[in-house]
C-alpha positions as CSV (number, residue, x, y, z in Angstrom):
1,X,-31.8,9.0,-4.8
2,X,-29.1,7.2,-7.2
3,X,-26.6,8.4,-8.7
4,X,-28.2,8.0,-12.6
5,X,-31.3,10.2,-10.6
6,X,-29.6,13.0,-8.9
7,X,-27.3,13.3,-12.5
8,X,-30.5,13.4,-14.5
9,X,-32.5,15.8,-12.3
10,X,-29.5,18.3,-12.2
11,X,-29.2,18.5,-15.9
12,X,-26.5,16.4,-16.8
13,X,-26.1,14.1,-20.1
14,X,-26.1,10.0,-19.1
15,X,-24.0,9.3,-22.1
16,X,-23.0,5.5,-22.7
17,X,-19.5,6.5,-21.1
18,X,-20.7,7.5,-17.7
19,X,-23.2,5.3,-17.7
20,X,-20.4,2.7,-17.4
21,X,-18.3,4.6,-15.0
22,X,-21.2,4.2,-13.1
23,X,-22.0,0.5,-13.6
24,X,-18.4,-0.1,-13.1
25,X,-18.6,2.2,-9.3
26,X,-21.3,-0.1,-8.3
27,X,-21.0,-3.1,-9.7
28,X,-18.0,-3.7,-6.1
29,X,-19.2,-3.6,-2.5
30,X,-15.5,-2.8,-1.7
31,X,-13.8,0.5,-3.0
32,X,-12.9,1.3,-6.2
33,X,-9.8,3.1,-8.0
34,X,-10.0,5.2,-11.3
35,X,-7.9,2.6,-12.8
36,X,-10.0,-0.5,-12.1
37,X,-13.1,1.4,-13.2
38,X,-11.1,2.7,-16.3
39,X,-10.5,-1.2,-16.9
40,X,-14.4,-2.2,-16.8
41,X,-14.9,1.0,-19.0
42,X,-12.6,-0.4,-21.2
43,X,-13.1,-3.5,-21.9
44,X,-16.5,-3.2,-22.8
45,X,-15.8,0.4,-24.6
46,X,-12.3,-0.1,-26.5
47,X,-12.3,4.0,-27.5
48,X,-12.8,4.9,-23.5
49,X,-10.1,7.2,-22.2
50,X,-9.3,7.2,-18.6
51,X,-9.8,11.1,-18.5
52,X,-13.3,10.5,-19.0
53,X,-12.8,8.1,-16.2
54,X,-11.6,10.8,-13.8
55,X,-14.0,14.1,-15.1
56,X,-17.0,11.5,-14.1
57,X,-15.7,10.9,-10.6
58,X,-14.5,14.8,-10.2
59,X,-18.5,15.3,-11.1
60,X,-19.9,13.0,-8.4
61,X,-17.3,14.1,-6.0
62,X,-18.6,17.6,-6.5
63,X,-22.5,16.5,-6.3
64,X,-21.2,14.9,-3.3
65,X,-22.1,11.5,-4.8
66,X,-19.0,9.6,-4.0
67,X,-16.3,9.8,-1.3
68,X,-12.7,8.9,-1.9
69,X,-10.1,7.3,0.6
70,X,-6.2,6.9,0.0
71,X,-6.0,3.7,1.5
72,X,-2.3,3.6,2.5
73,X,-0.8,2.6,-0.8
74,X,-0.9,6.0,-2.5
75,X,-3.7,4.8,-4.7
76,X,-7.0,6.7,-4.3
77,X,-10.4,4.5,-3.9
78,X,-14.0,5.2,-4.4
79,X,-17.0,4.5,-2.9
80,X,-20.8,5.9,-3.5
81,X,-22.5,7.3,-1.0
82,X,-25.8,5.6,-1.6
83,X,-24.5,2.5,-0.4
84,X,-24.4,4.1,3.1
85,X,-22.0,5.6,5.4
86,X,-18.9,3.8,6.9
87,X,-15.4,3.9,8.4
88,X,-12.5,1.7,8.4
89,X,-9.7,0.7,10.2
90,X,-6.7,0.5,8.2
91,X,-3.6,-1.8,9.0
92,X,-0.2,0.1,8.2
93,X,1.9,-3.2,8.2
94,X,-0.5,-5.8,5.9
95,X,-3.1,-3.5,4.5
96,X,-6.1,-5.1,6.3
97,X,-9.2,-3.3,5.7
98,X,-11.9,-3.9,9.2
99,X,-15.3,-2.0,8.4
100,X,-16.1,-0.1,11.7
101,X,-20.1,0.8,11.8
102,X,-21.4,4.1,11.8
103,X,-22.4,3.5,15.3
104,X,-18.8,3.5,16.6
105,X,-18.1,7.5,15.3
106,X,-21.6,8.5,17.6
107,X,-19.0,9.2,20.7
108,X,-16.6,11.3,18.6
109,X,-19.4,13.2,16.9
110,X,-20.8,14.0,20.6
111,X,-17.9,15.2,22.1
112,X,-17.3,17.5,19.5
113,X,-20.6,19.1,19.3
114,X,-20.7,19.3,23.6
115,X,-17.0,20.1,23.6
116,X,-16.0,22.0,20.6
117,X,-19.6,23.2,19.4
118,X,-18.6,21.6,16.3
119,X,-21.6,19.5,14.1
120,X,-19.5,16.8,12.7
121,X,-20.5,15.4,9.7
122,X,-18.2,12.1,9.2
123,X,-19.6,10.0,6.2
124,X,-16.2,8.4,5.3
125,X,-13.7,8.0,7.8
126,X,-10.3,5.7,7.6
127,X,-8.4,5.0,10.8
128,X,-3.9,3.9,10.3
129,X,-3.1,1.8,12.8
130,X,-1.5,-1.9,13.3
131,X,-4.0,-4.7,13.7
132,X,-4.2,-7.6,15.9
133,X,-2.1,-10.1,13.7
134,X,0.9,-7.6,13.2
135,X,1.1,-6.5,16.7
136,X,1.9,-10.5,17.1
């Protein structure tokens, strides 16, 4: 279900704003910051405010319609859920992003559900390390 659906069916208002916020969240296939979607928002809505911005993505945080991901450089990113689950490996030195599939986290969701008795549920994982190139 998207994002305009589940909002809908649980009663919220699709005003023009969040509408946008939401054009603006899908409109990348990479992640997202408050501030870039702020600057879609605003440039074609001159009266947006970037608290409007943020209360959208607190609200699909909470209907657990987005995940966020500090990427390394303090700024936080978003990404919604309905594209699909996914990890990354993050390089500390550059900042190289590498998408790692969902398939990769089956081993660490096993052992901790034989091991620990614990029912993982990873849908947005990110991975600090030093790539190939920096380890050079």
């Amino acid at each position: 279900m998207s994002c305009n659906e589940t909002l809908r069916k649980k009663g919220y208002r699709l005003t023009p704003q969040r509408l946008m916020v939401l054009d603006a969240l899908h409109s990348v296939d990479t992640h997202i910051s408050a501030e870039e979607i702020y600057a879609q928002v605003k440039a074609k809505y001159p009266y947006a405010n970037i608290s409007t911005v943020y209360r959208t993505l607190d609200l699909l945080k909470e209907l657990g319609l987005v995940t966020e991901i500090n990427q390394g450089d303090g700024r936080v990113r978003y990404h919604p859920l309905e594209k699909g689950d996914h990890h990354h490996l993050i390089c500390s030195k550059c900042g190289k992003i590498l998408d790692l599939p969902q398939s990769a986290i089956f081993p660490l969701t096993n052992m901790l559900a034989t091991d620990y008795k614990f029912e993982a549920d990873i849908k947005h994982l990110a991975v600090f390390g030093i790539c190939k190139e920096c380890r050079k």
